[in-house]
N, CA, C and O atoms as a Maestro MAE file, in Angstrom:
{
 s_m_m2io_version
 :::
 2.0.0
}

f_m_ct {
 s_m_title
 :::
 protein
 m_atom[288] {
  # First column is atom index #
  i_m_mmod_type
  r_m_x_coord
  r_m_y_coord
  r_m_z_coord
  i_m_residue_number
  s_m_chain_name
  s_m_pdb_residue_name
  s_m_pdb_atom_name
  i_m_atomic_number
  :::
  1 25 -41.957 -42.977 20.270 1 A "UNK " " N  " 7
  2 3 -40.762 -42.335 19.754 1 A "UNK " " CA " 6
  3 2 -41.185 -41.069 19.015 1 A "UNK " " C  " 6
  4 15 -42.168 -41.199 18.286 1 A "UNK " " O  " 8
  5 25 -40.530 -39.696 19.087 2 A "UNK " " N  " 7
  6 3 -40.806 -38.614 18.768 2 A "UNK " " CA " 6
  7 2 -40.241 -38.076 17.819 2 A "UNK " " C  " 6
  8 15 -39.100 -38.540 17.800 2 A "UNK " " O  " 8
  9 25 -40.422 -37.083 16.697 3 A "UNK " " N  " 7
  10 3 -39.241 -37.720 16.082 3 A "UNK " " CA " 6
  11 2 -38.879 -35.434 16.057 3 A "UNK " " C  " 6
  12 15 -39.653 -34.481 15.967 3 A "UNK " " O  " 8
  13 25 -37.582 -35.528 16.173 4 A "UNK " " N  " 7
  14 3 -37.119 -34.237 16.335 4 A "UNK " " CA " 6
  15 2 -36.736 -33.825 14.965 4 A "UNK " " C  " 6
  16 15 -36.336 -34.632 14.127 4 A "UNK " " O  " 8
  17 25 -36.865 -32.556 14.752 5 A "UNK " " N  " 7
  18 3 -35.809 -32.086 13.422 5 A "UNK " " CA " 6
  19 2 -34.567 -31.527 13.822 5 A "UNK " " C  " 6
  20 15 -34.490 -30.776 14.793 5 A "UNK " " O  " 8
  21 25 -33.866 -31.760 13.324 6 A "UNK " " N  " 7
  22 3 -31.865 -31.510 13.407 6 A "UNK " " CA " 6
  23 2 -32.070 -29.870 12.591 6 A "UNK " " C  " 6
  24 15 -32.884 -29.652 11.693 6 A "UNK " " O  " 8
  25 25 -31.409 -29.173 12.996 7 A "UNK " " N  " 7
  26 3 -31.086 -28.174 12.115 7 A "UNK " " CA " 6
  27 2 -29.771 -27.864 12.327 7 A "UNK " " C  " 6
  28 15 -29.098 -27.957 13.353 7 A "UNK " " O  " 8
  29 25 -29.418 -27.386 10.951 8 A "UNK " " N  " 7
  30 3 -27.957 -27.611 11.040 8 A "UNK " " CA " 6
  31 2 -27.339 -28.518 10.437 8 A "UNK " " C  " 6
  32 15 -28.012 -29.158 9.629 8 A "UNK " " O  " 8
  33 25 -26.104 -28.835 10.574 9 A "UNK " " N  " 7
  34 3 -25.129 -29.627 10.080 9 A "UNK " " CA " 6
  35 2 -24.729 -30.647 10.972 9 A "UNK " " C  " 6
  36 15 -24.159 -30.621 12.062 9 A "UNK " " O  " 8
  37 25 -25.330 -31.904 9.973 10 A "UNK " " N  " 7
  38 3 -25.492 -33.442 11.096 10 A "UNK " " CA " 6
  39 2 -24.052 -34.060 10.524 10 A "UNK " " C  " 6
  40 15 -23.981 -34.481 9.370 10 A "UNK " " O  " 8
  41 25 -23.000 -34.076 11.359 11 A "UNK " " N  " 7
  42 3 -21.903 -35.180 11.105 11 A "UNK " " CA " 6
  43 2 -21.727 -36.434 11.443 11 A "UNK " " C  " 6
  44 15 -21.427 -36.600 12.625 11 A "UNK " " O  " 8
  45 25 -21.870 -37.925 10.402 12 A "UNK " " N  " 7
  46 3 -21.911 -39.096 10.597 12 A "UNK " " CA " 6
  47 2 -20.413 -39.261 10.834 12 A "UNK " " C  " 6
  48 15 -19.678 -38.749 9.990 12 A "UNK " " O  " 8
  49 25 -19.869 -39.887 11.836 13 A "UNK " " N  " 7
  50 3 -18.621 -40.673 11.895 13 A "UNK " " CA " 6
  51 2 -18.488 -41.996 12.387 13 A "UNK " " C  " 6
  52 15 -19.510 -42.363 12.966 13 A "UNK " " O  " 8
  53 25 -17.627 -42.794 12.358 14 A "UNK " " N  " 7
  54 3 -17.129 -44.215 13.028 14 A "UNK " " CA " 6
  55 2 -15.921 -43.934 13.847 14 A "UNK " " C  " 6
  56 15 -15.208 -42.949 14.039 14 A "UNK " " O  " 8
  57 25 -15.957 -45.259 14.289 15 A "UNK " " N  " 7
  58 3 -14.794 -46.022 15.199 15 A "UNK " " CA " 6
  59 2 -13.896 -46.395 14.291 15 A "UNK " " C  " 6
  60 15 -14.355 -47.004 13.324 15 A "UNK " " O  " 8
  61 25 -12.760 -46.209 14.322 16 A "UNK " " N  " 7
  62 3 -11.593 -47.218 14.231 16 A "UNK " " CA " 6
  63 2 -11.313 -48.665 15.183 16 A "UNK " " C  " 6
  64 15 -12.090 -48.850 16.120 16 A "UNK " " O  " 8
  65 25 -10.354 -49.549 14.973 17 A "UNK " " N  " 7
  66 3 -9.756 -50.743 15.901 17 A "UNK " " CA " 6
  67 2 -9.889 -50.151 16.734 17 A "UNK " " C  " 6
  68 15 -10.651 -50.545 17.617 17 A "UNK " " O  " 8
  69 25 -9.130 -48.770 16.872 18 A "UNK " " N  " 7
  70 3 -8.949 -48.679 18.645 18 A "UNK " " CA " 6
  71 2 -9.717 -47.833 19.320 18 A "UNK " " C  " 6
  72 15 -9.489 -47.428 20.460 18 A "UNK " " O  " 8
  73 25 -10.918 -47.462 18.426 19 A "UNK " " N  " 7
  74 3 -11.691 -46.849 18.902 19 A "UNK " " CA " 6
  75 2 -11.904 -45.039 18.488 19 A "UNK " " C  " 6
  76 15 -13.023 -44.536 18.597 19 A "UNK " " O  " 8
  77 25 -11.226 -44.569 18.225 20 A "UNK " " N  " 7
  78 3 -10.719 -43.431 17.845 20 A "UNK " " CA " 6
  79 2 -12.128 -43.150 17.201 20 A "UNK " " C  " 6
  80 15 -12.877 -44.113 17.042 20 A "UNK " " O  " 8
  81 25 -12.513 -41.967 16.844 21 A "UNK " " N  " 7
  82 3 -13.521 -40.909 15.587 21 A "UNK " " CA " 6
  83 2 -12.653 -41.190 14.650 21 A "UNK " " C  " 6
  84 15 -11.435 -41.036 14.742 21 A "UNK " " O  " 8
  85 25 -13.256 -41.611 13.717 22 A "UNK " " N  " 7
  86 3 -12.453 -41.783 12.124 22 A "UNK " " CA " 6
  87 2 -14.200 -41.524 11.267 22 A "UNK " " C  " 6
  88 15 -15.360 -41.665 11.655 22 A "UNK " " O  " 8
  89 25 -13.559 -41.093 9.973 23 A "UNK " " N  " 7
  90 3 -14.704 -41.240 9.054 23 A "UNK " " CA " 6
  91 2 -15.352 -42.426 8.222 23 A "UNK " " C  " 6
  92 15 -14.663 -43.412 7.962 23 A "UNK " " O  " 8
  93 25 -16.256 -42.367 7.934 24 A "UNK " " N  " 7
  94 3 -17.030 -43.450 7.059 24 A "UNK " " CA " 6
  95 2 -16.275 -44.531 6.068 24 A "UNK " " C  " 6
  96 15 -15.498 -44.069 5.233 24 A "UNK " " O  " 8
  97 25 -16.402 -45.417 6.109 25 A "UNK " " N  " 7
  98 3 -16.142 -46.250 4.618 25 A "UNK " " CA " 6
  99 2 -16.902 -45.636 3.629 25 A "UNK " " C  " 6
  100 15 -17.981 -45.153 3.975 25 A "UNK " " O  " 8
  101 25 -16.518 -45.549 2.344 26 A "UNK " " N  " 7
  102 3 -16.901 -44.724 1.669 26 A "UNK " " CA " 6
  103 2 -18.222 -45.307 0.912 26 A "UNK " " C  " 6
  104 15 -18.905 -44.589 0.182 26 A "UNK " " O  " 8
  105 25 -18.659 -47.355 1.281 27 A "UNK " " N  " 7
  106 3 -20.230 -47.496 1.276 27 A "UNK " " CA " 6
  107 2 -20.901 -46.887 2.199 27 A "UNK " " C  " 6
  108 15 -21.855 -46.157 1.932 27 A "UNK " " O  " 8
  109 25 -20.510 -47.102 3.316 28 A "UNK " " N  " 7
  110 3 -21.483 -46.683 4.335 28 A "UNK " " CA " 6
  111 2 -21.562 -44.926 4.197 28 A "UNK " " C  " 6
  112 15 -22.595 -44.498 4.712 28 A "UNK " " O  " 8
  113 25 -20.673 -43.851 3.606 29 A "UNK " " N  " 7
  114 3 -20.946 -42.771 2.891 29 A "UNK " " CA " 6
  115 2 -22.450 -43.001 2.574 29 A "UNK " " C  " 6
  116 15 -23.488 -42.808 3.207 29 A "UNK " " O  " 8
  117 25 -22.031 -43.691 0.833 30 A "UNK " " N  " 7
  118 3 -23.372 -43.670 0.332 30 A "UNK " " CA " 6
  119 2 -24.804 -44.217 0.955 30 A "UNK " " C  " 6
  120 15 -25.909 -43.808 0.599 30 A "UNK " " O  " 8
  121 25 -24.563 -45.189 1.919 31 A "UNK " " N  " 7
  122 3 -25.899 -45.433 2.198 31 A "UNK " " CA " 6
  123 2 -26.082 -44.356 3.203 31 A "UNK " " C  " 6
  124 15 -27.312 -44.330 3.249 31 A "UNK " " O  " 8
  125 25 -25.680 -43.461 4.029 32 A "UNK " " N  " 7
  126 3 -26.393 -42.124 4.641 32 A "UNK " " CA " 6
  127 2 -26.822 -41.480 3.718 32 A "UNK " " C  " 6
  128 15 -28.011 -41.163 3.687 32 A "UNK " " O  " 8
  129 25 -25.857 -41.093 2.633 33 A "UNK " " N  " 7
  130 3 -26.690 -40.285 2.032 33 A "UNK " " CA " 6
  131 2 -28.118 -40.111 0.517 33 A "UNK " " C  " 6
  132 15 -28.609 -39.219 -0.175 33 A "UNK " " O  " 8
  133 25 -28.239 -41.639 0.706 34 A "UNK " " N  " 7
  134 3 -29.241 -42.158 0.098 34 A "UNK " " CA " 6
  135 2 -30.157 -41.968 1.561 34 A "UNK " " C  " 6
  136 15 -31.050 -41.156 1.318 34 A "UNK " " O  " 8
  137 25 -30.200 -42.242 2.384 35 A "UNK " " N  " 7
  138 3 -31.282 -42.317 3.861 35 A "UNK " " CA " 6
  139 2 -31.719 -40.894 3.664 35 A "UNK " " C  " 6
  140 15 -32.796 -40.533 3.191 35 A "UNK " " O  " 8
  141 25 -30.971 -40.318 3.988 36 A "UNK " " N  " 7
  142 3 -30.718 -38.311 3.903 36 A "UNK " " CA " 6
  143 2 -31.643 -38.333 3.116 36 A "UNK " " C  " 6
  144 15 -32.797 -38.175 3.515 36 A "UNK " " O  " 8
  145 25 -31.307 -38.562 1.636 37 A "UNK " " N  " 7
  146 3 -31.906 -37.622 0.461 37 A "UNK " " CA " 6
  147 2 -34.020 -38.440 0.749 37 A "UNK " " C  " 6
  148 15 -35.100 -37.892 0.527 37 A "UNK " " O  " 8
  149 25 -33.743 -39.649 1.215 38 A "UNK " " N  " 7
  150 3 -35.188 -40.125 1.173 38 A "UNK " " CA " 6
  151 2 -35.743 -39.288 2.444 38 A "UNK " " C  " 6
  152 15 -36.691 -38.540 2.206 38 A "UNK " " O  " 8
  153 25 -35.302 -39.332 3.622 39 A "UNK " " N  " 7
  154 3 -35.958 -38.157 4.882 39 A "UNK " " CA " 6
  155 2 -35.862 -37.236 3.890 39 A "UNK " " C  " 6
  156 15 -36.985 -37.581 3.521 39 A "UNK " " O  " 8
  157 25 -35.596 -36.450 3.170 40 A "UNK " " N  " 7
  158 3 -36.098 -34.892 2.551 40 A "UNK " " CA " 6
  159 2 -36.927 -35.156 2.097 40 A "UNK " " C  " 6
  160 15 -37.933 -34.845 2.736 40 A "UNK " " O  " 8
  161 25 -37.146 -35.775 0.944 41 A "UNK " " N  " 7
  162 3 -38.333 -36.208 -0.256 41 A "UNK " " CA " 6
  163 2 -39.495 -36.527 0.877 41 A "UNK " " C  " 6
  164 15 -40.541 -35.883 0.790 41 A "UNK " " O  " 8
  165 25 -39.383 -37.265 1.682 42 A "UNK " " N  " 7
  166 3 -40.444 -37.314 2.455 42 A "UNK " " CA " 6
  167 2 -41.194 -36.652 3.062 42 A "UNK " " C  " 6
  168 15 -42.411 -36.573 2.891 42 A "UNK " " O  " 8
  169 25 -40.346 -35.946 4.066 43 A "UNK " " N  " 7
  170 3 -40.657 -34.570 4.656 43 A "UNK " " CA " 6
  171 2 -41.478 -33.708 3.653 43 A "UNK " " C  " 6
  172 15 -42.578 -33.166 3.768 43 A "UNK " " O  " 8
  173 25 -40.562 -33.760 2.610 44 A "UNK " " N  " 7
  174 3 -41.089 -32.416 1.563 44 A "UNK " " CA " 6
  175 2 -42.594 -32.995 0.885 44 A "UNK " " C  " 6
  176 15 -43.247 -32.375 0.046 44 A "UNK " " O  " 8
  177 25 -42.904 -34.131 1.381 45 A "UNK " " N  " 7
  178 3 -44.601 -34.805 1.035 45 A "UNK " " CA " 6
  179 2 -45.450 -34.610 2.074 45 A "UNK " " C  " 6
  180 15 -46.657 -34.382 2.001 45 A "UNK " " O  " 8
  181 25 -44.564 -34.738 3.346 46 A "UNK " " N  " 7
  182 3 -45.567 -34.615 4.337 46 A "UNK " " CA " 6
  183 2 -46.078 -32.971 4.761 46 A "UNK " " C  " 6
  184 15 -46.587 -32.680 5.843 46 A "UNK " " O  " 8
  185 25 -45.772 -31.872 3.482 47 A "UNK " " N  " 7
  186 3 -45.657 -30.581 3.652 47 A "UNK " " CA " 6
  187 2 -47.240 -30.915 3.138 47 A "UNK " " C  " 6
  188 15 -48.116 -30.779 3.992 47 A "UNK " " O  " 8
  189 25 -47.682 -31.389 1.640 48 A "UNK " " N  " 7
  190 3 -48.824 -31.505 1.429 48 A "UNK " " CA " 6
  191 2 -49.399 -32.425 2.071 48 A "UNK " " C  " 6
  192 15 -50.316 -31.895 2.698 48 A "UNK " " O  " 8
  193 25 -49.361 -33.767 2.309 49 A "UNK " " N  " 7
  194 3 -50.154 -34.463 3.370 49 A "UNK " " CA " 6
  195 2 -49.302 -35.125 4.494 49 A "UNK " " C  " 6
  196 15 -48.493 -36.030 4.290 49 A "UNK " " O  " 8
  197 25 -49.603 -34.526 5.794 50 A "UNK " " N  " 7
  198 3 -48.905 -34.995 6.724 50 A "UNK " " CA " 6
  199 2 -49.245 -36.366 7.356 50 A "UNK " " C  " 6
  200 15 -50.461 -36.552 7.400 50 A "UNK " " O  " 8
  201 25 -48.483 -37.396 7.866 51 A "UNK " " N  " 7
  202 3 -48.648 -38.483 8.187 51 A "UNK " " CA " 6
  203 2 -49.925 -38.747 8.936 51 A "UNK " " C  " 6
  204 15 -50.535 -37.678 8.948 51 A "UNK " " O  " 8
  205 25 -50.494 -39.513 9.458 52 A "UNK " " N  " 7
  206 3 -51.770 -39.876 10.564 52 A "UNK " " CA " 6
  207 2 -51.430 -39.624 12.098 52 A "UNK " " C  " 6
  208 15 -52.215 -39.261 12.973 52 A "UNK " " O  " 8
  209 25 -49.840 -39.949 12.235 53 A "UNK " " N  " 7
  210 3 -49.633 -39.806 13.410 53 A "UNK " " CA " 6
  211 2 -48.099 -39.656 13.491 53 A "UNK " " C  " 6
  212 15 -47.489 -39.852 12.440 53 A "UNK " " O  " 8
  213 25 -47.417 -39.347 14.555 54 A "UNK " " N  " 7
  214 3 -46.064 -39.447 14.855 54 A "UNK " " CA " 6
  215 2 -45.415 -41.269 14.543 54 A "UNK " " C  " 6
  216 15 -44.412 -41.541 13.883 54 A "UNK " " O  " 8
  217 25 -46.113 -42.030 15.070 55 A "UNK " " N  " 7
  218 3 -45.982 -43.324 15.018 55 A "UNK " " CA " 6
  219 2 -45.552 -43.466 13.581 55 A "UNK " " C  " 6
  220 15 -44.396 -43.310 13.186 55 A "UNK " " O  " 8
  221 25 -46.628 -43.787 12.814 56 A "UNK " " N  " 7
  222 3 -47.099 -43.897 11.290 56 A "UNK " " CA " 6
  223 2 -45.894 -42.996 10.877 56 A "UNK " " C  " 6
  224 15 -45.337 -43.519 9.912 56 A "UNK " " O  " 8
  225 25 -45.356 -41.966 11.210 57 A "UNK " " N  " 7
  226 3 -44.344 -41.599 10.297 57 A "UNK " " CA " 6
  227 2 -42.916 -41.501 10.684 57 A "UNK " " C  " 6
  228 15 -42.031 -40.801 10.192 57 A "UNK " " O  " 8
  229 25 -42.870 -42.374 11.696 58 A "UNK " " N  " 7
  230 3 -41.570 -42.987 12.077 58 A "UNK " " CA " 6
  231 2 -41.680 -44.473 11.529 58 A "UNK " " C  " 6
  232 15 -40.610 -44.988 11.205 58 A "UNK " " O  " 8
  233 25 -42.401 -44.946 11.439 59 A "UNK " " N  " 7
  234 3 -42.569 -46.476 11.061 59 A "UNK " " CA " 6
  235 2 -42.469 -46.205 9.061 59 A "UNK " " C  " 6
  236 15 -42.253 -47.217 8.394 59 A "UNK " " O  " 8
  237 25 -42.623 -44.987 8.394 60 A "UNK " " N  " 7
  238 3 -42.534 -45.140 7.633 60 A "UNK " " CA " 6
  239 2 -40.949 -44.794 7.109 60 A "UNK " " C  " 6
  240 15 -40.324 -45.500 6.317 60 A "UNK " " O  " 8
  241 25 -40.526 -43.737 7.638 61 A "UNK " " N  " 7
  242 3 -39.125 -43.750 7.628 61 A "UNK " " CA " 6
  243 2 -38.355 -44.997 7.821 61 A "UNK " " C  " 6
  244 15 -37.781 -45.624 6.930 61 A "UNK " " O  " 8
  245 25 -38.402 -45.289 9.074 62 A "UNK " " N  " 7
  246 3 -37.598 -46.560 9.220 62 A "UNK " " CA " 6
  247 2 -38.039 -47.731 8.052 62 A "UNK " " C  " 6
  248 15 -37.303 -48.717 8.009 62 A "UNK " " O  " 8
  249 25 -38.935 -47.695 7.317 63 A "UNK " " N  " 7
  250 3 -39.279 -48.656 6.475 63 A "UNK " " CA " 6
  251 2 -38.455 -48.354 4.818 63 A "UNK " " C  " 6
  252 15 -37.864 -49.167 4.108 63 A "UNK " " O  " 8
  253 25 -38.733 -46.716 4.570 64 A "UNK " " N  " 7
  254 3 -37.699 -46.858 3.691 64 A "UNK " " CA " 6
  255 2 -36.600 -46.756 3.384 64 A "UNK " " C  " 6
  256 15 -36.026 -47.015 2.326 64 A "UNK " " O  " 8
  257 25 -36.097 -46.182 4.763 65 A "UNK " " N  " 7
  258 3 -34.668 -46.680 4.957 65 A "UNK " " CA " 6
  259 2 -34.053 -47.996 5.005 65 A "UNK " " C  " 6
  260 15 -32.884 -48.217 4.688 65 A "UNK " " O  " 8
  261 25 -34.768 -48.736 5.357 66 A "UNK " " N  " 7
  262 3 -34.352 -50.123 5.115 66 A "UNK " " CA " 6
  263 2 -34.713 -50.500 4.204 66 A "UNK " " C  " 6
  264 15 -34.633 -51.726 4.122 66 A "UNK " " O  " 8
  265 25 -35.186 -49.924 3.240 67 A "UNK " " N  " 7
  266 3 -35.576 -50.190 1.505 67 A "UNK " " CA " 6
  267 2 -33.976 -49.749 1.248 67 A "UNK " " C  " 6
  268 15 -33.075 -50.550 1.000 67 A "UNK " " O  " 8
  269 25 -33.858 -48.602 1.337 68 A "UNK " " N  " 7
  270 3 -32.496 -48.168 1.067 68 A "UNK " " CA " 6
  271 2 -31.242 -48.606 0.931 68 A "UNK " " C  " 6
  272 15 -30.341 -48.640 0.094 68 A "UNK " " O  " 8
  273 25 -31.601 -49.100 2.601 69 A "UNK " " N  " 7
  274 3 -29.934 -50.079 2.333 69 A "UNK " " CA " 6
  275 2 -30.349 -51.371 1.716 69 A "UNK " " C  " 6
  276 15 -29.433 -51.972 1.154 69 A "UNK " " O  " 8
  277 25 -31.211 -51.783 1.700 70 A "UNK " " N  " 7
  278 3 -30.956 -52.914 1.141 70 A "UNK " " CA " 6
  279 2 -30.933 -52.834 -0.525 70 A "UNK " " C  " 6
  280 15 -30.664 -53.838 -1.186 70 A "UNK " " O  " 8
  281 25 -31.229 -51.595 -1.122 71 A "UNK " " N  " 7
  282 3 -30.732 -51.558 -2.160 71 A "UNK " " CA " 6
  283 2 -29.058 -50.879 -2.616 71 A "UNK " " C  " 6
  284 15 -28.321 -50.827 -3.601 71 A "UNK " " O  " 8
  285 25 -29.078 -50.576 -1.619 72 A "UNK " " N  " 7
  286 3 -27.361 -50.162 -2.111 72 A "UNK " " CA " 6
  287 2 -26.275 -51.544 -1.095 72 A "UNK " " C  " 6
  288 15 -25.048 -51.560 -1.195 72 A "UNK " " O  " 8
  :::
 }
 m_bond[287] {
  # First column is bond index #
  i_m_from
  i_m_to
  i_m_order
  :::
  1 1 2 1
  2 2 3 1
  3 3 4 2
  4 3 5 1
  5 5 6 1
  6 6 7 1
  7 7 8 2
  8 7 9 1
  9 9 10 1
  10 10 11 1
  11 11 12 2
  12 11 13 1
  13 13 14 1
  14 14 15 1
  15 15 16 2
  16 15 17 1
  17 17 18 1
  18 18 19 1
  19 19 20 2
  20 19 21 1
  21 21 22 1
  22 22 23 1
  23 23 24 2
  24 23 25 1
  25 25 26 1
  26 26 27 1
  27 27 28 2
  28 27 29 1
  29 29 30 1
  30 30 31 1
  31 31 32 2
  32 31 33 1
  33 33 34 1
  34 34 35 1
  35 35 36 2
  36 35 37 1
  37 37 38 1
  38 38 39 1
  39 39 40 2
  40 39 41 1
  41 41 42 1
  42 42 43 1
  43 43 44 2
  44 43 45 1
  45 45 46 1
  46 46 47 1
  47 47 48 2
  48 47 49 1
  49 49 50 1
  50 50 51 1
  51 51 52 2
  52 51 53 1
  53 53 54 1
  54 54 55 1
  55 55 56 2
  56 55 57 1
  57 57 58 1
  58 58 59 1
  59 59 60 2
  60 59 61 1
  61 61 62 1
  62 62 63 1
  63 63 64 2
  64 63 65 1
  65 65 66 1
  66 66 67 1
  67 67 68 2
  68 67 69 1
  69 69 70 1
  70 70 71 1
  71 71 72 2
  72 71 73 1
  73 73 74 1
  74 74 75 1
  75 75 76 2
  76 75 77 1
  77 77 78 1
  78 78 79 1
  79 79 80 2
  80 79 81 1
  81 81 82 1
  82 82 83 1
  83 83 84 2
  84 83 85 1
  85 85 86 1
  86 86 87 1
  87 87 88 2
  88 87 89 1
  89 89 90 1
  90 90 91 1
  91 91 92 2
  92 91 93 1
  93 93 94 1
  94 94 95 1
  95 95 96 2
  96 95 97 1
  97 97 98 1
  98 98 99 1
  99 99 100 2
  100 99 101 1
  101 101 102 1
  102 102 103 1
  103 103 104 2
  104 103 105 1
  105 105 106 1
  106 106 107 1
  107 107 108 2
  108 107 109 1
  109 109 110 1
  110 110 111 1
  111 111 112 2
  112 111 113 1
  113 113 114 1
  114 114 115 1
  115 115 116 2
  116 115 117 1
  117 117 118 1
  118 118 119 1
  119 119 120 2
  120 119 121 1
  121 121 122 1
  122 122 123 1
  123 123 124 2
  124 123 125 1
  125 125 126 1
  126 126 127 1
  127 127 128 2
  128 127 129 1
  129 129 130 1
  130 130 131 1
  131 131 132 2
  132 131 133 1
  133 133 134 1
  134 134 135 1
  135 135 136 2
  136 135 137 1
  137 137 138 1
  138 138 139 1
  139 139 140 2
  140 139 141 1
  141 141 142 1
  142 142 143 1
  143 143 144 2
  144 143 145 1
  145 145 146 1
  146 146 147 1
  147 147 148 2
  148 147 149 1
  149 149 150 1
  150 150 151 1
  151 151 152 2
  152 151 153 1
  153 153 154 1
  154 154 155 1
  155 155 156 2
  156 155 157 1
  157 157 158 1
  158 158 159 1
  159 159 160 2
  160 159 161 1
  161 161 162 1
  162 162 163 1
  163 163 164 2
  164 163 165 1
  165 165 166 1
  166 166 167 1
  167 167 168 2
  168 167 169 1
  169 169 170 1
  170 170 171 1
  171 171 172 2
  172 171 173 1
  173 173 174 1
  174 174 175 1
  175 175 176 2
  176 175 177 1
  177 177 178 1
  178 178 179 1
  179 179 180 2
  180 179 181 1
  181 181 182 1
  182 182 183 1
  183 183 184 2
  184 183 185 1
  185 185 186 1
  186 186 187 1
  187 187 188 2
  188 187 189 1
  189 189 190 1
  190 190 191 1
  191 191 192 2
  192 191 193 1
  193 193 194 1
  194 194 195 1
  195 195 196 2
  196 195 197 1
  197 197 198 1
  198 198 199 1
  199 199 200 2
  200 199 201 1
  201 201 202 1
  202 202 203 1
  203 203 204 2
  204 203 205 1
  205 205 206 1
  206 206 207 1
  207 207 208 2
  208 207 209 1
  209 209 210 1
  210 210 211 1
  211 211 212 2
  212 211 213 1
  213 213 214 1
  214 214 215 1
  215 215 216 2
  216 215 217 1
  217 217 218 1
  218 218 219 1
  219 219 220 2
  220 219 221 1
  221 221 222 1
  222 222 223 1
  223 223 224 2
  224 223 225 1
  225 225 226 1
  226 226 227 1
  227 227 228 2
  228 227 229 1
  229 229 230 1
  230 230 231 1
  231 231 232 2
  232 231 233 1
  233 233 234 1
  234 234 235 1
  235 235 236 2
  236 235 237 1
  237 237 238 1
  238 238 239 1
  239 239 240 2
  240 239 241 1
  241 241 242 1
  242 242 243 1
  243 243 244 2
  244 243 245 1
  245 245 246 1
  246 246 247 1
  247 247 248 2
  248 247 249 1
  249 249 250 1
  250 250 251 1
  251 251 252 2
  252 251 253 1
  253 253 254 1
  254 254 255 1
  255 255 256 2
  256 255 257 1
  257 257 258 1
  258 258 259 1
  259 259 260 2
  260 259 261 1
  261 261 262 1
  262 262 263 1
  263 263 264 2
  264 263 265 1
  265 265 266 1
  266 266 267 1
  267 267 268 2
  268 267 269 1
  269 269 270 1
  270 270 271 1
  271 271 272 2
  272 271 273 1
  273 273 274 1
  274 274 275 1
  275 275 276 2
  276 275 277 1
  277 277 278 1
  278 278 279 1
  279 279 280 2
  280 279 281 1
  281 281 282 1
  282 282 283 1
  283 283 284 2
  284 283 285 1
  285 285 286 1
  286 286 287 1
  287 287 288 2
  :::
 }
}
């Protein structure tokens, strides 16, 4: 898995019942943007030391993102 950078303006949305684009519950708000703010802080570490590998720093993302939600 590779991991791309977004530039630009990333919009999270949901489903409604019937399926429709509707916006977030306003937890699931906060837990993107707790995920968000940890991908920056990270990134902005891996400026001074960059990960070992692509692997290693997808496995670390996904790790504290699921720190994340499970704290909110």
């Amino acid at each position: 898995m590779s991991l791309y950078p977004l530039h630009g303006t990333v919009v999270v949305t949901g489903r409604n019942a019937d399926g429709d684009v509707t916006g977030l519950a306003e937890d699931l708000v906060h837990q993107a943007e707790a995920v968000v703010a940890m991908v920056r802080e990270t990134a902005g570490r891996w400026r001074e030391q960059p990960p070992l590998s692509n692997d290693a720093a997808v496995e670390e993302l996904l790790a504290y993102a699921a720190r994340e939600l499970a704290a909110t």
